[in-house]
VOGU-3710 file (C-alpha; in Angstrom, 3 decimals, decimal comma):
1> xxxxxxxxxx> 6,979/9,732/23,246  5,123/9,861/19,679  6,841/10,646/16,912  3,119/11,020/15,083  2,475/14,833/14,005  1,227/17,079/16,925  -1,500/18,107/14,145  -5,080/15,959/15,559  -7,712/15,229/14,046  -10,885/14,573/16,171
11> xxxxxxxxxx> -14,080/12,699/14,606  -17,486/12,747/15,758  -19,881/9,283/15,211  -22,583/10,623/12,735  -23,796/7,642/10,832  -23,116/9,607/7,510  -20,795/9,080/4,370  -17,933/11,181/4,329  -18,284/14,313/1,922  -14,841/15,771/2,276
21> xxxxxxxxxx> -13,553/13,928/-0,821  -13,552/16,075/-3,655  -14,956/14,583/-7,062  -12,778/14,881/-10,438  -15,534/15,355/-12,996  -12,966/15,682/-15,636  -9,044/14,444/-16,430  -6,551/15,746/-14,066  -2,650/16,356/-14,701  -0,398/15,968/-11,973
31> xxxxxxxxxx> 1,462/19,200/-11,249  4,550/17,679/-11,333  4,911/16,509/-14,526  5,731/19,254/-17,350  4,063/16,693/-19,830  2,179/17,936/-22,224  -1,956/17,780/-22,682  -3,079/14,945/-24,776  -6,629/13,859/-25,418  -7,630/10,140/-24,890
41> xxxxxxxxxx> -9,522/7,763/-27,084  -13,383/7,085/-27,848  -12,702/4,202/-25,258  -11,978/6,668/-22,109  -11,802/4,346/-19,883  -9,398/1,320/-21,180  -7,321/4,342/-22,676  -7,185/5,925/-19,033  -6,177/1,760/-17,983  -3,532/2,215/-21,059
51> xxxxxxxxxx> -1,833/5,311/-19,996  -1,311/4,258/-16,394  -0,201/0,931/-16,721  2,083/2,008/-19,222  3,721/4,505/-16,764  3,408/2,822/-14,084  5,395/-0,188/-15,682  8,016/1,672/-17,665  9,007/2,810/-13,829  8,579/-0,537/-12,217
61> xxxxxxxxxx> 10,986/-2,013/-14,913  13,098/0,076/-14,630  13,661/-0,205/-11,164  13,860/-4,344/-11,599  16,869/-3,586/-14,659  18,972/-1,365/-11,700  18,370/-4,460/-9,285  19,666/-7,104/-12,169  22,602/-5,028/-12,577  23,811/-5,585/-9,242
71> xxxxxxxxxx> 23,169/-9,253/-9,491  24,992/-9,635/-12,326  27,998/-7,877/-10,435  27,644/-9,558/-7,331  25,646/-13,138/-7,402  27,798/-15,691/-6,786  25,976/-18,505/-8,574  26,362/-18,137/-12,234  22,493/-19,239/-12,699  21,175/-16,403/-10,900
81> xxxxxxxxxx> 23,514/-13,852/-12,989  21,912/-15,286/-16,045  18,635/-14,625/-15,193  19,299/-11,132/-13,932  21,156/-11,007/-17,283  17,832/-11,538/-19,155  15,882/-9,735/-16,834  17,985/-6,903/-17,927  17,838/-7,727/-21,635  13,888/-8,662/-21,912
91> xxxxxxxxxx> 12,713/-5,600/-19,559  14,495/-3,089/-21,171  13,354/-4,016/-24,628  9,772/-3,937/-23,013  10,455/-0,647/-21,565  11,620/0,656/-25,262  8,096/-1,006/-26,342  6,078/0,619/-24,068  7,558/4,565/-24,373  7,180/3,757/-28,118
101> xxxxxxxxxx> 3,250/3,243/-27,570  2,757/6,099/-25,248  4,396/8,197/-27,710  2,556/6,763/-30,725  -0,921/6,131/-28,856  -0,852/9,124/-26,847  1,598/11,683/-28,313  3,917/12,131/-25,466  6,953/10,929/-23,938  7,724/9,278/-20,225
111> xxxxxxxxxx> 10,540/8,995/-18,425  10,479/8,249/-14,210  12,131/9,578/-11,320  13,418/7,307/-9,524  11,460/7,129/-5,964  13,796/8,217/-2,902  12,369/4,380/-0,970  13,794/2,671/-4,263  17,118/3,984/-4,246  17,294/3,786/-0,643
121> xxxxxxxxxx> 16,726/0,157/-1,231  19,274/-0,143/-3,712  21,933/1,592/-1,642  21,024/-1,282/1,073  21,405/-3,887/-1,195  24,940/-2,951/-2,614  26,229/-3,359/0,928  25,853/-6,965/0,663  27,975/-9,536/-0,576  27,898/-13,379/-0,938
131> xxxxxxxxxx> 24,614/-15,194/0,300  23,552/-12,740/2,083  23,003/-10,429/-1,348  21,248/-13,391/-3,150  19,161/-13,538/-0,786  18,054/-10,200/-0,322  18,286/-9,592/-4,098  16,125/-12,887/-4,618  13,521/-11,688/-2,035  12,908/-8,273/-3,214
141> xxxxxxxxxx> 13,002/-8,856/-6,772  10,907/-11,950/-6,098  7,961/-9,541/-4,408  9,013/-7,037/-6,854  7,996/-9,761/-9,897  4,694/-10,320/-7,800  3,903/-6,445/-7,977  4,114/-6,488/-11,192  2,000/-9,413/-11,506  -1,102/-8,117/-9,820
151> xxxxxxxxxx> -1,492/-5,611/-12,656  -0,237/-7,339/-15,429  -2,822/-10,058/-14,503  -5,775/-7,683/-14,999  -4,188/-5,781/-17,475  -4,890/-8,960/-20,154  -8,451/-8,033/-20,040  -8,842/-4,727/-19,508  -6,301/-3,111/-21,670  -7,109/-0,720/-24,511
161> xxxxxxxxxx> -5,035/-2,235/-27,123  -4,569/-6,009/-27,872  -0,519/-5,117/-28,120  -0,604/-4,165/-24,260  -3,026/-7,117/-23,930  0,011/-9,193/-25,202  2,369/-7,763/-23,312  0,607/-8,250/-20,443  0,234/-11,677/-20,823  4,205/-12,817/-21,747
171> xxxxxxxxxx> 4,894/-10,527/-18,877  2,685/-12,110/-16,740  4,139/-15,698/-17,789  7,782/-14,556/-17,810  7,731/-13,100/-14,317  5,678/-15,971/-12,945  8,361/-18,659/-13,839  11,165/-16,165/-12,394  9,341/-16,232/-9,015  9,167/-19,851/-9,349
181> xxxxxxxxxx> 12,804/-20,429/-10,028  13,950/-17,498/-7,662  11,722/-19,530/-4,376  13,410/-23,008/-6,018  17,197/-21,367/-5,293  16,059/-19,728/-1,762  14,722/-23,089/-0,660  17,568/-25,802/-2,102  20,452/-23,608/-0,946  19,453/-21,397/1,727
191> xxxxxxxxxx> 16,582/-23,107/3,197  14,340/-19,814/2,916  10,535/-21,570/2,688  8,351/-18,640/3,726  6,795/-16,340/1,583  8,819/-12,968/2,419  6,411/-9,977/1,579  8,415/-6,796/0,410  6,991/-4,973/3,682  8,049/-6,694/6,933
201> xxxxxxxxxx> 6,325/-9,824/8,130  3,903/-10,258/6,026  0,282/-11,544/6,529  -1,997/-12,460/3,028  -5,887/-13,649/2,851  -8,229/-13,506/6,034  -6,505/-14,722/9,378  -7,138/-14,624/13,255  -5,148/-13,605/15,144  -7,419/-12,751/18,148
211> xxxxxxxxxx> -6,121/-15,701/20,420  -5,617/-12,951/23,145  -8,686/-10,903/22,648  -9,020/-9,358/25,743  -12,514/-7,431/26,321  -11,895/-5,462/29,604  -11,951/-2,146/28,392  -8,283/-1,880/26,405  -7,050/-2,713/22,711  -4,875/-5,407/22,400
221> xxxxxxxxxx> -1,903/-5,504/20,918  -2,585/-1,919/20,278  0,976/-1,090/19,175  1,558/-4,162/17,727  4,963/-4,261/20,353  3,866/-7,942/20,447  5,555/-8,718/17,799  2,682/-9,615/15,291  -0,936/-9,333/14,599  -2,046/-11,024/18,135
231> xxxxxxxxxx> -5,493/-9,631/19,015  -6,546/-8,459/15,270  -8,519/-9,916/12,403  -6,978/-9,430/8,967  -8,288/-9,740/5,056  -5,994/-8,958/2,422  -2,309/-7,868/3,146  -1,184/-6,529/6,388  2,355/-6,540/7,303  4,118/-5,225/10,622
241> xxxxxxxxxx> 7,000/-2,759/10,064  9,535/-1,494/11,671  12,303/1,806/10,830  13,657/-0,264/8,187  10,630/0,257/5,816  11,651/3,605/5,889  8,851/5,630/8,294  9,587/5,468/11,788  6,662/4,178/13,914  4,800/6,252/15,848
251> xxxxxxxxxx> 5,485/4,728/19,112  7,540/2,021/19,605  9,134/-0,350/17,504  6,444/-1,804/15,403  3,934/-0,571/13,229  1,340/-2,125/10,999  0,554/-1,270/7,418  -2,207/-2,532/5,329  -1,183/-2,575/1,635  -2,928/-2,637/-2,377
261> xxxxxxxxxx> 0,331/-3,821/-3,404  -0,637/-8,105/-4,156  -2,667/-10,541/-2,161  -5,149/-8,096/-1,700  -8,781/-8,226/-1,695  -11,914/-7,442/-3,821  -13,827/-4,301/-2,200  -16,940/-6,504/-1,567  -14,719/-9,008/0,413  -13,585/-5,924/2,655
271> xxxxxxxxxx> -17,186/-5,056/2,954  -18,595/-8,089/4,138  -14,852/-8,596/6,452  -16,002/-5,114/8,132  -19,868/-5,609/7,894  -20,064/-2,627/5,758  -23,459/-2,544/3,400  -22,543/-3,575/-0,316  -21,595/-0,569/-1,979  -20,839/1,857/1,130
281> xxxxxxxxxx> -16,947/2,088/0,070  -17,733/3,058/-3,535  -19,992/5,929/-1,857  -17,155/6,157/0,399  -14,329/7,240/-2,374  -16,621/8,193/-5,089  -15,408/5,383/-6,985  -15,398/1,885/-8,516  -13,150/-0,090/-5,338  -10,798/-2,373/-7,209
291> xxxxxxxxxx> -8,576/-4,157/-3,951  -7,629/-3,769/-0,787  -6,609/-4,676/2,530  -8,266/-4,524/6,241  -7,482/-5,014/9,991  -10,117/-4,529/12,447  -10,626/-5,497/16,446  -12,660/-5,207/19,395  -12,826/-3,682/22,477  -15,459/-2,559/25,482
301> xxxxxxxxxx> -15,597/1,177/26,206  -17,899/3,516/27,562  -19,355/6,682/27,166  -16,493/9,695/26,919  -13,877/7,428/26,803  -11,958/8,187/23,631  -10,095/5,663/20,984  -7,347/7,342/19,390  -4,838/5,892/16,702  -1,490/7,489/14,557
311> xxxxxxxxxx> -2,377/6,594/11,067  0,357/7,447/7,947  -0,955/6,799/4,255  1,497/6,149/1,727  1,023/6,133/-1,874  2,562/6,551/-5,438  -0,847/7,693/-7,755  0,624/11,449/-7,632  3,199/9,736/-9,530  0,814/9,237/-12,540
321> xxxxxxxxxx> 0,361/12,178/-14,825  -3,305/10,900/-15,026  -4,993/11,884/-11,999  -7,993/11,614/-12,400  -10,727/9,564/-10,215  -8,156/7,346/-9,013  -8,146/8,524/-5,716  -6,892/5,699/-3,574  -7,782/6,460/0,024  -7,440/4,607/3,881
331> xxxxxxxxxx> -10,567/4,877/5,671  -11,549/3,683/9,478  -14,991/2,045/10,507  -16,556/1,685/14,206  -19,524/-0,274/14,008  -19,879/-0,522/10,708  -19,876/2,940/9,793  -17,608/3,957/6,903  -15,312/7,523/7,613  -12,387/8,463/5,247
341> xxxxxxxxxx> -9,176/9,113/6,659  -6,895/10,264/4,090  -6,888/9,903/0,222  -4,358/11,321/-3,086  -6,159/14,949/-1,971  -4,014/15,393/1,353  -0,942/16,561/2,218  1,564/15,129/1,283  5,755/14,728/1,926  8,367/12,753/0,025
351> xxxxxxxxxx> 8,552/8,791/1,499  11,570/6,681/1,773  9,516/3,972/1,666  8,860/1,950/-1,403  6,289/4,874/-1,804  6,845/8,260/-3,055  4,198/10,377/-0,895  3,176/9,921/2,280  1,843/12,212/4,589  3,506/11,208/7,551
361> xxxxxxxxxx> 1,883/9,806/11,206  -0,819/12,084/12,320  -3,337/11,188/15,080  -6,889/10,562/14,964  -8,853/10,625/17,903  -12,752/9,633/18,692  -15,176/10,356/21,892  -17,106/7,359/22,569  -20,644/8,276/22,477  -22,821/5,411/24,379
371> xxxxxxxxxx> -21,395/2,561/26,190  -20,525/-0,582/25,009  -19,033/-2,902/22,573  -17,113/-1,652/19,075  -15,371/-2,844/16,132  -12,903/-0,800/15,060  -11,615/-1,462/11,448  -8,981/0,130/9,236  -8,128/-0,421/5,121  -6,893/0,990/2,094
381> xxxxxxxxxx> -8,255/0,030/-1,213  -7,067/0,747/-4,940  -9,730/3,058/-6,466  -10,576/2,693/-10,133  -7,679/0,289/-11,099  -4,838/-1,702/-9,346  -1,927/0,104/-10,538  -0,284/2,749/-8,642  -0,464/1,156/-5,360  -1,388/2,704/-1,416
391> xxxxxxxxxx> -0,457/1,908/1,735  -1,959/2,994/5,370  -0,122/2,247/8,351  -1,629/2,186/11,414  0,342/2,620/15,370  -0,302/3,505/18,588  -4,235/2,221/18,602  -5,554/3,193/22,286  -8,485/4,144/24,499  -8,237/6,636/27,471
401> xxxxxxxxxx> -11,012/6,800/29,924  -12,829/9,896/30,434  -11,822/9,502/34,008  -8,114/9,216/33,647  -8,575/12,137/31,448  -10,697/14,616/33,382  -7,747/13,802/36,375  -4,698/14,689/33,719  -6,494/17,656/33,318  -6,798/18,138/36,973
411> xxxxx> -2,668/17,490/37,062  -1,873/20,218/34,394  -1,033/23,368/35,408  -2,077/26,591/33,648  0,122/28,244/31,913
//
């Protein structure tokens, strides 16, 4: 049985953008901070870049200091409690850096909450002991570093200030030799090669994975119960999940999520990967697209049979007092046309993933209206700037004859 919400959504093919998505005209404050207004620089838009990377890293930090800590109290090579030692040391006087610009840049102060994932992540992690912590803690904080990276990276450039341009840089540098020694130690003593994504089994750049494309009619691998990707194309980051990510799949024991989080994307890529027109995700979200990630697949169908999928987007922007037009969103394409399925305007629970919102596995359904063959597609992308990262997981991808449905019908009784 499901476990997606009963609510459905149904969607009819009308080769027209999406105009559900509200636009912000002006600066938006998250409800949930009790922060004071402030008024931004000549320079809106590297002083809008400023703000959020500056919260979004004081949090981030923070949450890498509460990891070190552990280390240092459980590692059992001295080397790796030295460098959690000075991540400790160096992040926290970063941290003290950074509240002392928002305050004197911006006039306010900023301290996080920590996110219910995170500190379900940290509970996990105390359990361990011996290898089997270092490992875990040099995985996470390894992915955690590489985060970090992809907006520190762009941050250089596009910050406000030529301080946070600094900063951005030495954190950049710093981080990137921690990843490098942290991969070094999993390798010479625990023979741990791969490159572990924080979410599940991950999958980075553009791969195949259609070996057992199957055109008769069904979707392959349509719960992903295989065990990977078989039977979908990929472009950016897409990882397969299970409960342990904290979201229970819809059906089964697998899920897939597509992720803004690193080895992402450039919108255009996803564009041409879907055979969207140039531009037609910017129209999309009302917005400049700055990453993302995509799936897509194909299948036979015909008229009145009807594709269905749970879908769950994830997300911490709502955790930025600066809304604004950074309204990350997942989206869905058939045939090339473009339809948004959720963005940082829907509904919206607390996650115990490494998110803080998500809105939980609802269903989607579409009536096929001539037929033939489709390409179904799926992706989330970053709007406006790469920090404050999205996620949309996807489960459960089917399509139901109009046959076996008008006979169900037939079955039911009335009530």
């Amino acid at each position: 049985m499901s476990n997606s919400d009963t609510t459905r959504q149904s969607l009819s093919l009308n080769p027209t953008w999406s105009n559900s998505q509200s636009i912000f005209n002006e600066l938006n404050f998250n409800t949930r901070s009790s922060l004071p207004s402030f008024r931004l620089t000549a320079n809106e838009s590297s002083a809008r870049f400023d703000v959020r990377f500056l919260q979004e890293t004081i949090g981030h930090h923070m949450m890498a200091v509460d990891m070190a800590r552990l280390s240092v109290e459980k590692a059992v090579n001295s080397d790796l409690r030295d460098l959690s030692q000075n991540i400790i040391t160096t992040q926290n006087q970063e941290i003290e850096t950074m509240q002392s610009w928002l305050k004197d840049w911006y006039g306010f102060s900023y301290e996080p909450e920590m996110k219910p994932g995170d500190q379900r992540m940290l509970d996990q992690m105390a359990k361990l002991n011996g290898a089997d912590f270092e490992i875990d803690f040099m995985q996470e904080m390894t992915n955690h570093h590489k985060t970090m990276l992809n907006d520190a990276v762009p941050c250089v450039s596009r910050a406000g200030h030529s301080e946070l341009s600094d900063l951005c840089q030495n954190i950049a540098k710093s981080q990137s030799s921690e990843i490098d020694q942290m991969q070094t130690w999993l390798s010479e003593r625990y023979g741990i090669t791969s490159d572990n994504s924080m979410m599940g089994m991950g999958i980075s750049g553009t791969t195949d994975y259609r070996n057992s494309y199957s055109n008769d009619g069904q979707i392959s691998n349509g719960g992903f119960e295989n065990g990977d990707l078989t039977g979908w194309l990929t472009t950016g980051k897409a990882m397969l999940e299970t409960s342990d990510f904290g979201s229970e799949p819809s059906e089964g024991e697998y899920f897939a999520a597509l992720s803004t989080q690193f080895n992402t994307v450039p919108g255009y890529d996803i564009e041409s990967f879907l055979n969207l027109p140039y531009g037609s995700l910017k129209s999309l979200g009302k917005g400049n697209i700055d990453e993302g990630s995509a799936i897509k697949t194909s299948f036979t169908a015909k008229a009145g049979d009807i594709l269905s999928f749970d879908w769950n987007f994830m997300t911490n922007e709502k955790d930025s007092t600066l809304v604004g037009d950074n309204k990350d969103f997942g989206f869905i394409t058939l045939n090339s046309l473009p339809y948004n399925a959720a963005d940082t305007s829907s509904s919206f629970k607390t996650s115990l993933t490494p998110f803080s919102d998500e809105t939980g596995f609802k269903t989607l359904s579409i009536e096929i209206p001539v037929t033939g063959t489709y390409t179904l597609g799926l992706g989330v992308v970053n709007v406006g700037d790469p920090i404050y990262d999205s996620a949309f997981a996807i489960d459960n991808v089917k399509l139901s004859s109009a046959y076996d449905q008008n006979e169900m019908s037939k079955m039911t009784p009335n009530t």
